[in-house]
C-alpha positions, 0 to 999 in steps of 0.5 A: 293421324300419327303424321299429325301429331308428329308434325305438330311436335315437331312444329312446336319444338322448332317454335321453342327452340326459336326462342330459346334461340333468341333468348341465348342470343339475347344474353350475349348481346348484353355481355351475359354470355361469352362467344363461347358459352352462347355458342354451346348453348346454341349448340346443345339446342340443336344448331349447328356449329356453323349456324350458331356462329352465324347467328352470333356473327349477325349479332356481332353486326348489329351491335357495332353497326349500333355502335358506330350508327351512334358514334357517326351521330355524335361526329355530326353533331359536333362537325356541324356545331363547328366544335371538330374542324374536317381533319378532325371529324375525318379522323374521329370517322375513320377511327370507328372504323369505317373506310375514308371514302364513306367519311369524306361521303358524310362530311360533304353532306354536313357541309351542306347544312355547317353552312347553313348554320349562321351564329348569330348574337344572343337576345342579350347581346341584341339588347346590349347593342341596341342600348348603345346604339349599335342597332337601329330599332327596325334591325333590333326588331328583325334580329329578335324576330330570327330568334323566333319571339313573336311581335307581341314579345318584342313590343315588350 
C-alpha cells in the first residue's frame, strides 16, 4: 500500500511541476521573465540546469520561428502585390535571417502566382472608357464580368 501512495505523490508532483513549468515558461515568452530568472526558477522546481535551458532554448525557437513565420508572410505579400522587386524581397529574406537558398526557394514559388496576378482597370475606369468609346459594350460587359458583378448588376 505504501508503494501506492508514494507513487501517487510522486505522480502529482510531477503533474504539478509540469505546470508550474510551463507557467515559468509562459512568462518568459512574454518578456515577464529574464533568461536568467526563469531559469532559476526552473531550477528551484527541480529541472536541471541543463534542462531548463533547453526547455527555454526550445522556446526561444518558436518564438523566432513565429517571428520570422510572419515576416516572410509580409515578404509575400508585398513581392506578389509587386510593391518589392526580387533583390528587394530577397534582401528583406535574408535579413530575418534565414540562408539564401531557402529565400531564393520562396521567390520562385511566388513567382508562380506574381504572374498570375494581372492589373487590370478599375469599374470606374471601365465606365470612363466605355463613355468615351474606348470600349465596345460586349468588352465593357466582359471586363465587368472579371470583377466578379453579376449580369444583373452590369445591366444596370
Amino acid at each position: 500500500m505504501a508503494g501506492i501512495v508514494d507513487f501517487t505523490i510522486a505522480y502529482n508532483a510531477e503533474e504539478d511541476r509540469d505546470f508550474t513549468r510551463t507557467d515559468i515558461i509562459a512568462a518568459y515568452e512574454i518578456g515577464r521573465f529574464k533568461r536568467s530568472e526563469a531559469l532559476g526558477a526552473l531550477v528551484s522546481i527541480g529541472y536541471t540546469e541543463t534542462m531548463a535551458d533547453v526547455w527555454l532554448s526550445k522556446a526561444d525557437l518558436t518564438k523566432a520561428n513565429a517571428y520570422a513565420r510572419e515576416r516572410i508572410a509580409q515578404v509575400k505579400t508585398l513581392y506578389r502585390g509587386k510593391r518589392l522587386t526580387r533583390t528587394q524581397a530577397h534582401t528583406q529574406l535574408t535579413g530575418i535571417p534565414i540562408p539564401s537558398a531557402e529565400a531564393d526557394t520562396y521567390i520562385e514559388l511566388w513567382n508562380v502566382g506574381r504572374e498570375a496576378l494581372v492589373g487590370r482597370p478599375s469599374k470606374s475606369e471601365l465606365r470612363r472608357f466605355f463613355l468615351q468609346n474606348v470600349l465596345e459594350e460586349p468588352e465593357f460587359r466582359a471586363e465587368l464580368a472579371g470583377h466578379h458583378l453579376s449580369d444583373t448588376y452590369i445591366d444596370w
